[in-house]
TORFIPA-336681 format. One record per residue (C-alpha): x, y, z; residue in three letters. Coordinates in steps of 0.02 Angstrom, whole numbers, padded with zeros to 5 digits, always signed. Example, Ala and Ser with C-alpha at 12.3 -4.5 7.8 and 13.67 -1.06 7.14 Angstrom:
<atoms>
+00615-00225+00390ALA/+00684-00053+00357SER/
</atoms>
This chain:
<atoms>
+06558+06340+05312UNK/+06444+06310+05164UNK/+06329+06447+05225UNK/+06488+06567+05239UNK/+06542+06535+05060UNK/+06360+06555+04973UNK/+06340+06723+05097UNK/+06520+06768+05001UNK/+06487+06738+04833UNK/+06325+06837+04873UNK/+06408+06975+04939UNK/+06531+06977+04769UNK/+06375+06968+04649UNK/+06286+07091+04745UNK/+06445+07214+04725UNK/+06467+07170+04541UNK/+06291+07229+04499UNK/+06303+07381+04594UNK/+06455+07441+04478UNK/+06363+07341+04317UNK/+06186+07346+04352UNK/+06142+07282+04182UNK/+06276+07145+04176UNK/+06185+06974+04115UNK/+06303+06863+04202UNK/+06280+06944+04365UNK/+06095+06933+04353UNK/+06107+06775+04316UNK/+06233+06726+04452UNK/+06129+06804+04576UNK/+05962+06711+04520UNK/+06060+06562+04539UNK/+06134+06598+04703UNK/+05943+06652+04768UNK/+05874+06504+04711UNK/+05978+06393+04801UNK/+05977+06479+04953UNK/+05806+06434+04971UNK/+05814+06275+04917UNK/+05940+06234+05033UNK/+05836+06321+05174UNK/+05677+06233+05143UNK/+05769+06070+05134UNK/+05839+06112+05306UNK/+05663+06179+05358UNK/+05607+05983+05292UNK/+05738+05901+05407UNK/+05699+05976+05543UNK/+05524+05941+05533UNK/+05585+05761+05485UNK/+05696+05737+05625UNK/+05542+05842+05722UNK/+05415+05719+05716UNK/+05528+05541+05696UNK/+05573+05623+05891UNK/+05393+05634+05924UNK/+05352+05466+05872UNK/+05466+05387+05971UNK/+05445+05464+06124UNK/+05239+05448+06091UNK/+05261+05265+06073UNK/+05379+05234+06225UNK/+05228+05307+06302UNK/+05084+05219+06219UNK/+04995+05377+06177UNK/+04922+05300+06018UNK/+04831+05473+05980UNK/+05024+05568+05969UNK/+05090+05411+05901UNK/+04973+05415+05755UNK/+05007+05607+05754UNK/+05177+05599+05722UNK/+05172+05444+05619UNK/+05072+05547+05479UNK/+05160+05696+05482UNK/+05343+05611+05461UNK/+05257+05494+05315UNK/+05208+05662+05244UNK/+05382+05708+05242UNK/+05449+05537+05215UNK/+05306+05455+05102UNK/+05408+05283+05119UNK/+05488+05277+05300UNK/+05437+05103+05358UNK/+05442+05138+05539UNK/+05315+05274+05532UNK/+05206+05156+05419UNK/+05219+05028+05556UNK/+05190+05137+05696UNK/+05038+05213+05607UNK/+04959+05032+05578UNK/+04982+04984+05750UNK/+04917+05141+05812UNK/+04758+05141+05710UNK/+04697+04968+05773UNK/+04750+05016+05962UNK/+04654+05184+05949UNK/+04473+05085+05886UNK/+04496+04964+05985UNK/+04493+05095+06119UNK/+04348+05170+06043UNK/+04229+05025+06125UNK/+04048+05018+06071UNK/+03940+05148+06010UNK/+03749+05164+06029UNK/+03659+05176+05847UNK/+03496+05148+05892UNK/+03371+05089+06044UNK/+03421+04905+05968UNK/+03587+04933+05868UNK/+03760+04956+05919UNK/+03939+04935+05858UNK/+04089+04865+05936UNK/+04257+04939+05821UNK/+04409+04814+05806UNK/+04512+04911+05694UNK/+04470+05043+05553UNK/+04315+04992+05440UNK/+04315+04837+05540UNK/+04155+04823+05653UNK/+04042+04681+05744UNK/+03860+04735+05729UNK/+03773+04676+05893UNK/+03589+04679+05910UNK/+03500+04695+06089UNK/+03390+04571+06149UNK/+03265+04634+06297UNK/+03253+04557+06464UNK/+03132+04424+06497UNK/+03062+04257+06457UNK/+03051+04138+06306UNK/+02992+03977+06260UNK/+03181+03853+06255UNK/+03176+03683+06204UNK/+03039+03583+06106UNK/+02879+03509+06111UNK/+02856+03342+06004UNK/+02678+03324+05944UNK/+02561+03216+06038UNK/+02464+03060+05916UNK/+02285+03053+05982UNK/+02126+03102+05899UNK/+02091+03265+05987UNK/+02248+03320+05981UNK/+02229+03308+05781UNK/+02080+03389+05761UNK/+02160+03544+05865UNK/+02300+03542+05734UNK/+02187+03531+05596UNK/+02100+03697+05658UNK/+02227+03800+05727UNK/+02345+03738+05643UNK/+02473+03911+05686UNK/+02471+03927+05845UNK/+02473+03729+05874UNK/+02618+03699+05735UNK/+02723+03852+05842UNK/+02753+03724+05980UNK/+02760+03558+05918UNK/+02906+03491+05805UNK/+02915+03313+05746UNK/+03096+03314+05738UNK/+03121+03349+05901UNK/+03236+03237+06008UNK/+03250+03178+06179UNK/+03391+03315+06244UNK/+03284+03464+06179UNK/+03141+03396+06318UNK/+03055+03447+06416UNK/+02991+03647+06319UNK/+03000+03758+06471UNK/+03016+03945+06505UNK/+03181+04035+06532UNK/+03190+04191+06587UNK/+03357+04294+06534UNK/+03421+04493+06593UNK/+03429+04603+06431UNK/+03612+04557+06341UNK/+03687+04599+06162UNK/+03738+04478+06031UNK/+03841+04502+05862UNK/+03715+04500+05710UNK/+03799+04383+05625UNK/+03939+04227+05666UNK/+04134+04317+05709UNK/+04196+04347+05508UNK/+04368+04293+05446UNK/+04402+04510+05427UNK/+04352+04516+05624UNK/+04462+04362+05682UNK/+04611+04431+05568UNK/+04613+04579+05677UNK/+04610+04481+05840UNK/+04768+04377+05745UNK/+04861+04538+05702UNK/+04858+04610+05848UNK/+04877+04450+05970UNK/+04986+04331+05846UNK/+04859+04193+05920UNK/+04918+04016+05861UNK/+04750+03931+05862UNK/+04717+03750+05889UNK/+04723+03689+05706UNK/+04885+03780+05669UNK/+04954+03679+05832UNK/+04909+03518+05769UNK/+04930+03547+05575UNK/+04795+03503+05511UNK/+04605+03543+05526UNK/+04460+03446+05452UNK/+04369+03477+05281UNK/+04230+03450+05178UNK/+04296+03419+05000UNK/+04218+03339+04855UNK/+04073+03281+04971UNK/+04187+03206+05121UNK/+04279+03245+05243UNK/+04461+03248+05243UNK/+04612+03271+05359UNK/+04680+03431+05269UNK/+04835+03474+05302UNK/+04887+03635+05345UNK/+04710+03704+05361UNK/+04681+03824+05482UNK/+04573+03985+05467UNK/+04667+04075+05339UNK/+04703+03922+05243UNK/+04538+03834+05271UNK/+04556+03693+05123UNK/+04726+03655+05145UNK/+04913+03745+05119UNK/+04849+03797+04933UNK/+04689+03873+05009UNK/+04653+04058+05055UNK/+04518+04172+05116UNK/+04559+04316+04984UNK/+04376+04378+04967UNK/+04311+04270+05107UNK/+04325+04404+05206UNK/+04136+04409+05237UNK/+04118+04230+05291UNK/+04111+04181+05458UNK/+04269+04127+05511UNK/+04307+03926+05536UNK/+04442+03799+05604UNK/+04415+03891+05769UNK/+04408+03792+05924UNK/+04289+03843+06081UNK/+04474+03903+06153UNK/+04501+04010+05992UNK/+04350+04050+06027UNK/+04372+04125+06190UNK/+04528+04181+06170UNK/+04440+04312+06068UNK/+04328+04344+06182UNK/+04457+04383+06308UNK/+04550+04502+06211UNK/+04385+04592+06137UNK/+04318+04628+06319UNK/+04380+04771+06412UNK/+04313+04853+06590UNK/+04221+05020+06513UNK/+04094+04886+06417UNK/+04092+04747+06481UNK/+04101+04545+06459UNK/+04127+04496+06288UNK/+04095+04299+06296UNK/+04024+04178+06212UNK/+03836+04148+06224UNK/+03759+04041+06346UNK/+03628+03923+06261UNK/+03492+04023+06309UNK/+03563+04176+06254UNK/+03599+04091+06091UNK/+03407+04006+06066UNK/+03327+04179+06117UNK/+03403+04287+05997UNK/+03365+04143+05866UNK/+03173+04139+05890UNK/+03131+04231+05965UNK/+02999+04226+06119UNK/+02853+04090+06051UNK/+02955+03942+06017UNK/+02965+03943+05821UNK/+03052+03798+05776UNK/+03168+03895+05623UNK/+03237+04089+05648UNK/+03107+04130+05503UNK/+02956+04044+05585UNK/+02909+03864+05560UNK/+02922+03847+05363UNK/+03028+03722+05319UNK/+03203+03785+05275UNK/+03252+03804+05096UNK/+03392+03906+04975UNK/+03310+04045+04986UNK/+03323+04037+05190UNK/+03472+03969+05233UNK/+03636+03872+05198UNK/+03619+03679+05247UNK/+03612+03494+05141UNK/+03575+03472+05024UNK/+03515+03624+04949UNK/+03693+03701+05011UNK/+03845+03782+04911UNK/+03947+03667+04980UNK/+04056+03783+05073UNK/+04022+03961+05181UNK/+03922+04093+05121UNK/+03951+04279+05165UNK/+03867+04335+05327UNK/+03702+04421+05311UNK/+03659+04318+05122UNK/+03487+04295+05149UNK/+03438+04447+05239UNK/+03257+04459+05299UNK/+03193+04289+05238UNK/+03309+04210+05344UNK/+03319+04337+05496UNK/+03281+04287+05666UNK/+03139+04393+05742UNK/+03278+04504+05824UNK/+03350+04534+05659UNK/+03492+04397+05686UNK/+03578+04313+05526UNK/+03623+04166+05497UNK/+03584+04082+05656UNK/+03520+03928+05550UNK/+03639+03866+05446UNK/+03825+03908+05368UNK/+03911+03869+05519UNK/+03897+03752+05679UNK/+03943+03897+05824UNK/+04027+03886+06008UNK/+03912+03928+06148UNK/+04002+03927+06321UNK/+03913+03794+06409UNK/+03936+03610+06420UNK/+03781+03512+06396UNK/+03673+03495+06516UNK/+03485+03411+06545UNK/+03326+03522+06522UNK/+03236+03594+06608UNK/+03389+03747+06581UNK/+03455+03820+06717UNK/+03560+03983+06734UNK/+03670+03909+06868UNK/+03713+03779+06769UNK/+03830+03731+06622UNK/+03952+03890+06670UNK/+04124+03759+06712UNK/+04286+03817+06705UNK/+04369+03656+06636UNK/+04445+03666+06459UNK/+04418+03478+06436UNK/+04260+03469+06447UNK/+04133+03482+06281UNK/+04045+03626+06255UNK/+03874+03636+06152UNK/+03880+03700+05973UNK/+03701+03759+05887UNK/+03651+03829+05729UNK/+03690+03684+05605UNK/+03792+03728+05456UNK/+03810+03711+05260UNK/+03837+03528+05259UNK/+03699+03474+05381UNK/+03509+03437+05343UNK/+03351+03564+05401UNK/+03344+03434+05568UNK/+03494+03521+05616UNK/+03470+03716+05577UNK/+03335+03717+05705UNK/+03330+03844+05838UNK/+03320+03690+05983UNK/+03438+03578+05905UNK/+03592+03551+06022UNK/+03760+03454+05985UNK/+03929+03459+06044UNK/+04119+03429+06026UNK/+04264+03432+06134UNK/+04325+03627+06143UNK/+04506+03589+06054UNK/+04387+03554+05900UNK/+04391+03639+05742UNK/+04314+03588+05579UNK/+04292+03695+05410UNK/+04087+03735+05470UNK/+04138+03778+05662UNK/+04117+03976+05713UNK/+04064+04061+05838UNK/+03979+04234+05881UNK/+03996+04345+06026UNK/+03877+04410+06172UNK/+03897+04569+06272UNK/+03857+04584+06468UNK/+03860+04764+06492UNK/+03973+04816+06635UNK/+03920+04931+06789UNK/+04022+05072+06677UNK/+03914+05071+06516UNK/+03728+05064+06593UNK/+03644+05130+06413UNK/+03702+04973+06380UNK/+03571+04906+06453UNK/+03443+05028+06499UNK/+03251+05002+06411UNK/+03219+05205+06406UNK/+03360+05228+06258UNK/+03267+05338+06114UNK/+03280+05320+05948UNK/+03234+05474+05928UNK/+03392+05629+05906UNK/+03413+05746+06038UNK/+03576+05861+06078UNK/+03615+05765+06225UNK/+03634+05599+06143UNK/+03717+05655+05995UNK/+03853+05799+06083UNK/+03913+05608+06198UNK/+03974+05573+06012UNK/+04106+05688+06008UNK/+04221+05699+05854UNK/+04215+05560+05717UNK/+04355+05524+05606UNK/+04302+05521+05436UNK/+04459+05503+05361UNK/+04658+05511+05363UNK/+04644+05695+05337UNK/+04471+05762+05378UNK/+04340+05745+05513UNK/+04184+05801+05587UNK/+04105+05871+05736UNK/+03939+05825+05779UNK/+03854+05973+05887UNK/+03673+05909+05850UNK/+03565+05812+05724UNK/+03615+05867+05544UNK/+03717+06012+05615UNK/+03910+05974+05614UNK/+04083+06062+05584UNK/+04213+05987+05456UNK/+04388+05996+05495UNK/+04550+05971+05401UNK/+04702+05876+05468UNK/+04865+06013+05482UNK/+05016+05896+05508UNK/+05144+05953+05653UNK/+05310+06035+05600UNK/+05373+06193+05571UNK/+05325+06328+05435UNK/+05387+06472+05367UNK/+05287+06638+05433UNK/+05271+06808+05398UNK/+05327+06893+05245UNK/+05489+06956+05173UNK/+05516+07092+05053UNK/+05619+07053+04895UNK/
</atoms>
């Protein structure tokens, strides 16, 4: 009806000018009666498009296609800037697509596991074969001094004086090639894993966590990870620390939901995983060597800041020989066995019992250098979570992603390597395709709907 009585009034100001082609009103009239005509038929053009992809969306995510879904998400927010279910949708779809995006190859001993957009865990790869576990407390006599006193490096690389009875007897271990995070799980990388799963973790169960405040520990209530001194407490710009108040089930509850059957187990270390990628093959007693830890090395008492510092803080000084950070210090962190006597055995430890304790290592802000060793073991019940208790992940590669763990992998660019890499987002409206080293095409993002085409003559 509404487009009968603008096509009339057309009609009469079309008629008037062809008996008064100069008349001023009926120029006018008709400019006016133009100009709403297409205003009226791009607004129609922009609700169909509207009602085109809010259809598309819907149907995309009653089939999980989280490519479409994201699709049609942006192009009805393009039309509808504010339209909170295509906001939602969009969110959701963004972490469900990286997540599917699994882990990608940088280097011979580099890769990348994407959680959500711009959040990643770096792993590093540590090589098959065997290493020096446990320690090796220095022997008193004579002779035994005067080889100290004159080779005094490669005697000091095996003997610690703080070593204690459970680290006994220093034996070989011999591991299959395995990847573990570069640094402890961060609170960005756990908020993912909460987003996504709504995991209640231990400490929110119970209501309180433990704390170090003021140089003691309290009962704080309402810490958990988020809140990790208490109800008042936040981790706005902690999101670079590792994350705490997580028990050994947190813990693997993460695991669980990070691992998926195209890459494999993601668990938590076993102890030898853990001491290998710490120091390395010779048995240093410290992940920088056998110097005796200090502020410049690592986070532990008492030269500590009394609290978490941001993964990766004292880069190569306090690297393991893998290149792994803070693996001394900052936080305590979850391995998946329980304790069990040395000589270490890769049968062993591996129960399936949640009651039983499971061995932490690393030491932590609020411990002394006895503690950061590499050989140091302790352990706590796995429903235990305290403000300087992490964790970081291991991969097993899976039978589906062997240059996982293949030794032959090249650092070195060639077309084969690079064209696997396929199309990487770069942002929400560009992208690039990679056809070979340095050689790429851009693209632009053209959101789905309908246009006008063609031309018309006035």
């Amino acid at each position: 009806m509404v487009e009968e009585a603008w096509d009339r009034a057309e009609a009469d100001a079309q008629a008037l000018l062809e008996l008064s082609p100069d008349d001023s009103e009926a120029l006018q009239a008709m400019a006016s009666l133009q100009y709403e005509l297409e205003r009226q038929r791009v607004a129609a053009l922009a609700k169909q498009s509207e009602d085109h992809a809010r259809t598309e969306l819907r149907s995309a995510f009653r089939g999980q296609s989280w490519l479409r879904v994201s699709e049609a998400a942006r192009s009805l927010l393009e039309l509808a800037p504010d339209d909170d279910e295509a906001r939602r949708a969009d969110a959701e779809a963004q972490v469900r697509i990286a997540f599917k995006l699994g882990i990608r190859r940088l280097s011979a001993s580099r890769a990348v596991l994407t959680l959500a957009p711009g959040v990643e865990i770096e792993f590093v790869r540590i090589p098959a074969g065997p290493f020096i576990m446990g320690s090796k407390k220095p022997k008193a006599g004579p002779i035994q001094r005067l080889r100290r006193a004159l080779s005094p490096d490669t005697m000091a690389s095996f003997e610690d004086s703080m070593a204690r009875d459970d680290e006994l007897p220093q034996h070989v271990c011999t591991l299959p090639a395995y990847w573990i995070s570069r640094t402890p799980v961060t609170v960005a990388q756990f908020s993912v894993f909460f987003r996504v799963t709504s995991h209640l973790t231990t400490a929110e169960a119970d209501g309180s966590s433990r704390a170090w405040v003021s140089g003691e520990w309290v009962d704080a209530v309402g810490a958990y990870w988020a809140r990790p001194f208490g109800r008042d407490s936040d981790v706005m710009g902690k999101e670079d620390h590792p994350v705490t108040h997580v028990s050994w089930d947190d813990a693997a509850a993460f695991c669980r939901w990070a691992s998926r059957p195209e890459l494999g187990e993601v668990d938590l270390p076993t102890e030898a995983e853990w001491e290998k990628a710490a120091r390395g093959t010779s048995g240093q007693i410290y992940a920088w060597g056998n110097e005796a830890p200090d502020s410049g090395r690592c986070n532990f008492a008492p030269d500590n800041e009394r609290d978490t510092t941001p993964v990766g803080t004292y880069g190569a000084m306090g690297a393991s020989p893998y290149g792994c950070d803070d693996m001394c210090g900052n936080v305590w962190e979850w391995t998946r066995e329980t304790k069990i006597p040395y000589p270490y055995s890769l049968e062993n430890g591996h129960v399936a019992e949640s009651s039983v304790a499971r061995v932490i290592r690393g030491g932590s802000f609020d411990y002394s250098s006895e503690n950061v060793r590499c050989a140091c073991r302790s352990w706590d019940p796995p429903d235990r979570h305290y403000c300087h208790l992490g964790f970081r992940v291991v991969i097993r590669p899976s039978a589906f992603a062997p240059d996982m763990v293949t030794d032959d992998f090249s650092d070195e660019p060639n077309l084969r390597d690079n064209s696997r890499r396929g199309i990487l987002r770069a942002g929400a409206d560009c992208a690039v395709l990679e056809l070979a080293p340095g050689v790429e095409i851009e693209f632009v993002r053209v959101p789905g709907g309908e246009f006008l085409m063609g031309s018309s003559k006035e």
